[in-house]
Each structure stands twice: as structure tokens, then as C-alpha cells.
C-alpha positions in Angstrom: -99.9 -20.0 35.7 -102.7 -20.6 33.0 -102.4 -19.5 29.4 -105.0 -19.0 27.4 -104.7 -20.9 24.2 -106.7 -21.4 21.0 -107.7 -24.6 20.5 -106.8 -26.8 16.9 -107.1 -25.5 14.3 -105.7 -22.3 15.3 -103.2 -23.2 17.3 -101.0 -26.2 15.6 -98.4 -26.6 18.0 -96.5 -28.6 15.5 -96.1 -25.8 13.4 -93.0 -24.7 15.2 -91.3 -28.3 15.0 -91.3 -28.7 11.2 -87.7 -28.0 10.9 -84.4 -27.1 12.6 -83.9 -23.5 12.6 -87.9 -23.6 14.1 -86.7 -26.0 16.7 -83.6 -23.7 17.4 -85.6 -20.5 17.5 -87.8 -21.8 19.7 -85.8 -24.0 22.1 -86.1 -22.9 25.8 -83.1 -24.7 27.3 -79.7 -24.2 25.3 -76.8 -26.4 25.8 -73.1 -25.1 25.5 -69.9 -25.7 26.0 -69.6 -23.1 28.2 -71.9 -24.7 30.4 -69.8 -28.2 31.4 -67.2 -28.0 33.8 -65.1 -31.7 33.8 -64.2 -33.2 37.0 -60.3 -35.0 36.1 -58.5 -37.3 38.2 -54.6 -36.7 38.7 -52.3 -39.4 39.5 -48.4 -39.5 40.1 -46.0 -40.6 37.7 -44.8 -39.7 34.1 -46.8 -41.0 31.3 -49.2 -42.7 33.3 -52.7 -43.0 31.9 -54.9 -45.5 34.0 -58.2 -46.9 33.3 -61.1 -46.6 36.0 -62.6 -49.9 35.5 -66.1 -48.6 37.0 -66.3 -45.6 34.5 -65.2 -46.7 31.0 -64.1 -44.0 29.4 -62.4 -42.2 32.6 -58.9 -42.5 33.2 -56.7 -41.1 35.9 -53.8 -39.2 34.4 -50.3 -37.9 35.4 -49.9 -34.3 35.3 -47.9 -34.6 32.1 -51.2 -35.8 30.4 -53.9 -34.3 32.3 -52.1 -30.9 31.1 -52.2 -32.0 27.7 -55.7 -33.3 28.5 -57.1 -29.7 30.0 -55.8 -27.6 26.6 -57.7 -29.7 24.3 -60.5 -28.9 27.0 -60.1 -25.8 26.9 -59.9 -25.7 22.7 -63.4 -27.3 23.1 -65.0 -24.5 24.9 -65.3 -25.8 28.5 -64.2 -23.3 30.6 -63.2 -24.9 33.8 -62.1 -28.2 35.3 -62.8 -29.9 38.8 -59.8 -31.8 40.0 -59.5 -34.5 42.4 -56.5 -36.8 43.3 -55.1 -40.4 43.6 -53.5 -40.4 46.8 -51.1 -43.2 47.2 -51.6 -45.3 50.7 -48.9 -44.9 52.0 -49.6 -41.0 51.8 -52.8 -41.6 53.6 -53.1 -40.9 57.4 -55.7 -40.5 60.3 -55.2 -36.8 60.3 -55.1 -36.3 56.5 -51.9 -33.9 57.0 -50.8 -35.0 53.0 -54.3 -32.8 52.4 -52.3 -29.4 53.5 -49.0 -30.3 52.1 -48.0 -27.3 49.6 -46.3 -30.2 47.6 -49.1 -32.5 47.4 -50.3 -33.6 44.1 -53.0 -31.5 43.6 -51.1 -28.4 43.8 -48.7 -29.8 41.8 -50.8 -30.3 39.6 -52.9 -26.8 39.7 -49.9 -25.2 39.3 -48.8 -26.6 35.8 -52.5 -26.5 34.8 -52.3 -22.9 35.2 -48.8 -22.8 33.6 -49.9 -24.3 30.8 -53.6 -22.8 30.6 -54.5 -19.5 32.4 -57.8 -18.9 30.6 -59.3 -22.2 32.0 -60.9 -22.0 35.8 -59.6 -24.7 38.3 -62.1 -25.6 40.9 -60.5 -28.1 43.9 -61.9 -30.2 46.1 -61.8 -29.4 49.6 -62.5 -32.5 52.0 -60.4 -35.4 53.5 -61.6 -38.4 52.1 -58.8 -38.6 49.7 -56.0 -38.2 52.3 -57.9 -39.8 54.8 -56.9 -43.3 55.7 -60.5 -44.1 56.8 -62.1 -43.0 53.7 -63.7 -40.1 55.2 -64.5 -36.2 54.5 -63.4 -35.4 58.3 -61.5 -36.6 61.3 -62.8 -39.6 62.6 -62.3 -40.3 66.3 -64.0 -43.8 67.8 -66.2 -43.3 64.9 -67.2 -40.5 65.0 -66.6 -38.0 62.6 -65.6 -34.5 64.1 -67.1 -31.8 62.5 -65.3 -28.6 64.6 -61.8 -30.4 64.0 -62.3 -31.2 60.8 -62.9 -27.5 59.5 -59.7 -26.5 61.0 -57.9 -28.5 58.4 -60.4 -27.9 55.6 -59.3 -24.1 56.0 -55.6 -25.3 55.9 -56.4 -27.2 52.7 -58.2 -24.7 51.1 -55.4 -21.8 51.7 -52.8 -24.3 50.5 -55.1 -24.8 47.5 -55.3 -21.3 46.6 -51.8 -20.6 46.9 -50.9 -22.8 44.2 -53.2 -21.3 42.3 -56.8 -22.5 42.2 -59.7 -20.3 40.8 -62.4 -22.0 43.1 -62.8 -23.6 46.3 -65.3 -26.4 46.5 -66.0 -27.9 50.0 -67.9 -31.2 49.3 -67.6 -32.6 53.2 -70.7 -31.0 54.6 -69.8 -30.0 58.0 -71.9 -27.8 59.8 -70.1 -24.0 59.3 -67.6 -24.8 56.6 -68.2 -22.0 54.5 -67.5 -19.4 56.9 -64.8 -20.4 58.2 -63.2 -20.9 54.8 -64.2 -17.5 53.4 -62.3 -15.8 56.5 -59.3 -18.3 56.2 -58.8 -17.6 52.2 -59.3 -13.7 52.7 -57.0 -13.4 55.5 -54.5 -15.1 53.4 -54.7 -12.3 50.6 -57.3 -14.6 48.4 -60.4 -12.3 48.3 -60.5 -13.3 44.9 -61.0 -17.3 45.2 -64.6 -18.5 44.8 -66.2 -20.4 46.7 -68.3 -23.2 45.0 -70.1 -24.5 48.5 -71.7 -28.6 47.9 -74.5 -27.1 49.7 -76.9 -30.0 49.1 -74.9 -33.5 48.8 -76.8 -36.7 49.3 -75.7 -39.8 50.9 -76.2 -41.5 47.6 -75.2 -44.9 46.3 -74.7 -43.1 43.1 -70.7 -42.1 44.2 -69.3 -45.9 44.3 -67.4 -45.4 40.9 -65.9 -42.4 42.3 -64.7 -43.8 45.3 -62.8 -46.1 43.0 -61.5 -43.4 41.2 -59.6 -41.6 43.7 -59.5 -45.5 45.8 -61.2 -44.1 48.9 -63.5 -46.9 48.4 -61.8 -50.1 49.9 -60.5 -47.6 53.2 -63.9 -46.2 53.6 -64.8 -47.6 57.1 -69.0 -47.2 57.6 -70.9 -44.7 55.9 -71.3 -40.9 55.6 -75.1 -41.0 56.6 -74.5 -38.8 59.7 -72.9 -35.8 57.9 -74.4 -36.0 54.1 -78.2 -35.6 53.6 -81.1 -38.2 53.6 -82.5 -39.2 50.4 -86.0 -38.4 51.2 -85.3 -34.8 52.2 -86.2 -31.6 49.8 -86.9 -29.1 52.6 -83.8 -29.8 54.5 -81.9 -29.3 51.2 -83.5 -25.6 51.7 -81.7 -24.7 54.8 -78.4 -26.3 54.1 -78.1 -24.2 50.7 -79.8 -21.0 52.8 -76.9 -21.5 55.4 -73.9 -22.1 53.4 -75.4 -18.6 51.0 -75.9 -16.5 54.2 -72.0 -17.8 55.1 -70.1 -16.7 52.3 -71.2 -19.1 49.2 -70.3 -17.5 45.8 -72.2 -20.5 44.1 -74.2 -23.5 45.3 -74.5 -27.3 44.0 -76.9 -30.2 44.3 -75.2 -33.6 44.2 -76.4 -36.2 43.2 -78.0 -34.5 40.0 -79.9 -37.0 37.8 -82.6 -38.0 41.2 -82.3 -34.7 42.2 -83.4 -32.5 39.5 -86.6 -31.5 41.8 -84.2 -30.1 44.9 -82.3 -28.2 41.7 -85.4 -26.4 40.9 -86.4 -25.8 44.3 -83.0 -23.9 45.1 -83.1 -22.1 41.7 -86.6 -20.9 42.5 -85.8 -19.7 46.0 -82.3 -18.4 46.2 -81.7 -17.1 42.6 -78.0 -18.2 43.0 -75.4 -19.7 41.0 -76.8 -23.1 40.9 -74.7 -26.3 39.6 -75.2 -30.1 39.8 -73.2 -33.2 39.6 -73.7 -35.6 37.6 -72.2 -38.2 39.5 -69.8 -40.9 38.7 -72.9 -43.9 38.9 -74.9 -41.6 36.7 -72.4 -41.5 34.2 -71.4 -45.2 34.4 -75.1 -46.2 34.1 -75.1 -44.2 30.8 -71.6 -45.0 29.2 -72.2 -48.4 30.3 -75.5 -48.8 28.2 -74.2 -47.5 25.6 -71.2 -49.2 25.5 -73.6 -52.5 25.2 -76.0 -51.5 22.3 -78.6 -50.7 24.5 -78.9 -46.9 24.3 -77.9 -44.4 21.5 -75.3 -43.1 23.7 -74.6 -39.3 22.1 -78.1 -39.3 22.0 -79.1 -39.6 25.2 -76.0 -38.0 26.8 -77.6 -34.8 25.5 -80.9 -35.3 26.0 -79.2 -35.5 29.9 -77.4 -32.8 30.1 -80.3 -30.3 28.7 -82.4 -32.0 31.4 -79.9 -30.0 33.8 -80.6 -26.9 32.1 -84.1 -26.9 32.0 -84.2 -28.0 36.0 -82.7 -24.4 36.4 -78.8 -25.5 36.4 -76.2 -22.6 35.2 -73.6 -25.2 34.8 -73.3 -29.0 35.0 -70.0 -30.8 36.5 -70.2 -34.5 34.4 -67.6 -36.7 33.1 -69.1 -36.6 29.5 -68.4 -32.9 29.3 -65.4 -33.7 26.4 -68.0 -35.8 24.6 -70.6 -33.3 25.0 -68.4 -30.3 24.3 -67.1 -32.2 20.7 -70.9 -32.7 19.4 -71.9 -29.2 20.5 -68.7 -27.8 18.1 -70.3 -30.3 15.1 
């Protein structure tokens, strides 16, 4: 689209810059609170606040804290959390079972979120890779990983989810049908209500290492998920998965990685006109925190200059680690 503008000196383009409320009035993208959801890791135990070494900054929490943790969220203005366990080893098995367990440590833990803070959404992840003693999103059998199997206990996950509570469902293991097979499973078990939040568009990234760390399906992690999450290289492929998953059921649709992936963001605002969310991953955060940490970068500075980036690539809402941060210089 062409504009037709006066040239200098009629037009000053500056003229709208020389001071805040200008820059404010005029701002295209707008950055809120309301805008971050933060992913938290659970862990058992009382009291029990651990450092992840590869995210400085992240910690994994008992439920005690992390409840504690989630109101002061909330008292920020972030209105929803993404939750995601530490699974002991010992509680890890080849067919995930743990995953479906209706006393498992994420519902556990959903249910004294909610006790503690109704008004705050609680999205859960739905895939195996936590529970899964081989480190991956499905069932793996002679190394393969199954992708009709594994939906079966996806949908067993995800009702167990929702019956402890949780607001949204968000499948991140990117087998083929998930989404309607889930949206049948959570309505014939009376939750017509629970959204579903579909990663519609997940890259095999190298971006996800500190993660991995984070809820230790790192060190089991046997291969790599190439054969069921997306190739790098791929923008129109991104099209169908997101087309698929919104024609089966999808309430709201994300891009992960986010930061190398702003482009495949815009594409799927553009074409769908959906709910559309990125990640900004666990690498992308450390990479950030990290240089900041060191001197190197103003880190509030460029956190926000980030997150905006989100925003203006067509995101409604941004899933990121810094969202606290963020959240606390957006109240002044």
C-alpha cells in the first residue's frame, strides 16, 4: 500500500517524537500487562525454591511458593500462567502413565492455584515429555514415536487436567489430529468450557535446551524430535498445520519459537485472523538475561523493546519468562 506523502518541509516526521505524550499518542503497538502470560515450573516438596542454572533468574518452585508466586502475578496484572512440572525419575516411565494420574503434581498444583487465585487463567501443558522416560512428547516404540497411541493418552491427560481445574488446554506435542480428538474427549467429560490453546506451529529449535533443563527432560531425551516438530526452513507448512489444528477445534493458536519466527507470526495473523500467541522460549530468554547479567546489554531496555516486537508481528499475547519483570516496569 502507497501513501502519498508531502515531502520536508511539510511533512517533519519528527514532529510527533518531540516528547512523551506525542510518542504515546501515536504509538502503534501497546504493551501491557494484560498481554504476558508466565510459563512457572512446579516442583515437589515444601519450601523448595531451586535455581535453573541455564535461565538465571528462573527457579522451580514448590506449590507452597509458586502460589505465593502466582498472586503477586496476578497483583501485577498478568492474567494467566503456563505451568509445567518437575517430574521426579523415578516417576518417569515408557508409557508416561504419571501424565494421567489425578494426583500428579500438576493437578496438585492447579488445584491450590485456583484455591488460592480464581481470577488468574491456568493454561497446562499437554504432552509426554515430562513423564516420559525417553524424553519425548509421545510413545516411543523402537524409535519411533507413535503418533495414533500417543493421542490416546494426551486426551487422558488433558481430561485429568481439566478436572482439577485448568482454564486452558495447551497440546505442544504436534501429532497429527491432536486437537480433535481432545476437543471431543474434554466435552464429553462435561468441559465445554476449557480452551484449547493448540501449539499449532512448533519448530524443532535449538532454542528449547534451557527448558529441557528446567523440567530435566534434557539428559533422558533419547534422539531428537525432528520427525514430529517442524523444519526450520518452513513458512508455508506452518500455514497448514495452524489451518488444520483451527478447522479441528483450536480456540487459539501459537508459534514457537517466537524471536526467529516473528515472520510465520505475521503470516498466521494475516491469514487466519485468530487468537495468535508466541513463545518466547527458554534460549531466547537466557540469551537476553544472560547479556544483561554481564554488562553487555541494558537489560529492561531491551526486554521491552522484545516484547513489543511481539506485538507489532501481530501477537495478542506473548508466553515469556520475563513477563514479572515486564509486568513491574509497565505498573512504573
Amino acid at each position: 500500500m502507497t501513501f502519498p506523502t508531502p515531502s520536508f518541509p511539510s511533512t517533519r516526521m519528527r514532529r510527533v517524537r518531540r516528547a512523551p505524550w506525542l510518542r504515546a499518542l501515536t504509538a502503534e503497538s501497546i504493551l501491557t500487562p494484560a498481554d504476558l502470560i508466565w510459563p512457572v515450573f512446579v516442583v515437589e516438596g515444601s519450601g523448595v525454591r531451586e535455581q535453573v542454572t541455564s535461565m538465571p533468574g528462573v527457579e522451580r518452585l514448590s506449590i507452597d511458593l509458586l502460589v505465593k508466586a502466582v498472586a503477586d502475578a496476578s497483583a501485577l496484572g498478568i492474567p494467566a500462567i503456563a505451568l509445567f512440572p518437575f517430574i521426579e525419575p523415578g516417576r518417569k516411565t515408557p508409557d508416561a502413565a504419571e501424565a494421567w494420574n489425578a494426583e500428579n503434581l500438576v493437578c496438585r498444583a492447579v488445584q491450590a492455584i485456583k484455591a488460592s487465585s480464581p481470577e488468574i487463567g491456568v493454561m497446562c501443558d499437554v504432552a509426554l515429555d515430562p513423564f516420559n522416560s525417553d524424553g519425548h512428547d509421545g510413545l516411543v516404540k523402537g524409535g519411533i514415536i507413535l503418533n495414533d497411541e500417543t493421542i490416546e493418552c494426551l486426551v487422558r491427560q488433558a481430561v485429568c487436567q481439566a478436572n482439577a481445574g485448568c482454564d486452558i488446554i495447551a497440546p505442544s506435542d504436534m501429532m497429527d489430529g491432536r486437537i480433535a480428538a481432545l476437543r471431543k474427549g474434554l466435552d464429553e467429560n462435561g468441559h465445554t468450557d476449557v480452551a484449547i490453546m493448540s501449539y499449532a506451529a512448533k519448530y524443532a529449535s535449538g532454542f528449547y535446551g534451557p527448558f529441557r533443563d528446567a523440567v530435566g527432560s534434557g539428559g533422558a531425551l533419547q534422539g531428537d524430535k525432528k520427525t514430529y516438530q517442524m523444519n526450520p526452513g518452513n513458512s508455508d507448512e506452518a500455514m497448514r498445520e495452524v489451518s488444520l489444528d483451527i478447522s479441528e477445534g483450536a480456540d487459539m493458536v501459537m508459534v514457537k519459537p517466537g524471536l526467529p519466527y516473528l515472520d510465520v507470526v505475521r503470516r498466521v495473523k494475516d491469514t487466519f485472523a485468530m487468537p495468535t500467541f508466541a513463545y518466547n522460549v527458554s534460549g531466547e530468554y537466557a540469551m537476553l538475561r544472560g547479556a544483561g547479567d554481564a554488562g553487555w546489554l541494558d537489560y529492561n531496555t531491551v526486554m521491552m523493546e522484545m516484547l513489543v516486537s511481539f506485538k507489532r508481528a501481530g501477537c495478542d499475547g506473548v508466553l515469556t519468562y520475563h513477563a514479572v519483570d515486564a509486568a513491574k516496569l509497565l505498573n512504573g
